[in-house]
C-alpha positions in Angstrom: 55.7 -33.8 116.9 55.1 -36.7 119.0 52.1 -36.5 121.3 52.0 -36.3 125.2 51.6 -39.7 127.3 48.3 -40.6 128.7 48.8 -39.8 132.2 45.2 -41.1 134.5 44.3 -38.4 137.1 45.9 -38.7 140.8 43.0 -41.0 142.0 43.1 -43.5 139.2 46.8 -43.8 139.5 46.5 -44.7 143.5 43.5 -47.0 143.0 46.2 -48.6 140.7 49.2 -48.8 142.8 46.9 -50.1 145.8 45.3 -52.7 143.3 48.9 -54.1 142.3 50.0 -54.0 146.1 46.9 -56.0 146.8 47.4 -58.8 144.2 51.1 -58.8 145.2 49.8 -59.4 148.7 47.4 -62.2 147.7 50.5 -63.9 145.6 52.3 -63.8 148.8 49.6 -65.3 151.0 48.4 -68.2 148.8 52.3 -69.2 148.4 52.6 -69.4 152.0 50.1 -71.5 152.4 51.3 -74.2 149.9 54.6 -73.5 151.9 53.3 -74.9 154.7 50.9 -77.3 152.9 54.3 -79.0 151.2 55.8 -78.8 154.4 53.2 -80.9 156.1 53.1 -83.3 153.3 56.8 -83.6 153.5 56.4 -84.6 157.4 53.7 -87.3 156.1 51.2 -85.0 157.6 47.9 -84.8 155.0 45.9 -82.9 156.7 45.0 -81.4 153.3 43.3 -84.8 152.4 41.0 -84.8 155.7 40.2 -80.7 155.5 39.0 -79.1 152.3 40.6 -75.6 153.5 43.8 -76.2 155.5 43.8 -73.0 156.7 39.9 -72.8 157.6 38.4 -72.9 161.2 38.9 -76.9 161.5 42.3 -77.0 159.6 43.3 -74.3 161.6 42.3 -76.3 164.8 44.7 -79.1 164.1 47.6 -77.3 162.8 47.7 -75.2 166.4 48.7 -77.8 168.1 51.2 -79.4 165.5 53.1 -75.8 165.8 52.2 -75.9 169.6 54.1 -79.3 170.4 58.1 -79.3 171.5 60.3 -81.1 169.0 62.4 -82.3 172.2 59.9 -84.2 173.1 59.7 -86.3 169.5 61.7 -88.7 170.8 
């Protein structure tokens, strides 16, 4: 006779499904960010040179206006 699977009580099991959702969640974030970090660096923009967080209260101060500004007017 083979024995029954561990099954962890109700609470267990949700603390583990909200555990994975959030590591899935920070996976997601941080590949965002070097999204938009390559993006930037494709543009020539290093802003990631100059700021030690890009997305921290001063690299968030200059990216606002690089997404505020009208491509028409590149030219």
């Amino acid at each position: 006779m083979a024995r029954a699977s561990f099954v962890p009580p109700k609470p267990v099991r949700q603390l583990r499904d909200l555990t994975r959702t959030r590591t899935v969640f920070i996976q997601e974030r941080t590949r965002h960010k070097h999204r938009v970090d390559k993006a930037l660096l494709d543009a020539q923009i290093k802003l990631s040179d100059v700021v030690s967080d890009l997305f921290g209260m001063p690299g968030r101060a200059m990216l606002d206006p690089l997404c505020q500004s009208d491509p028409s007017q590149a030219y």
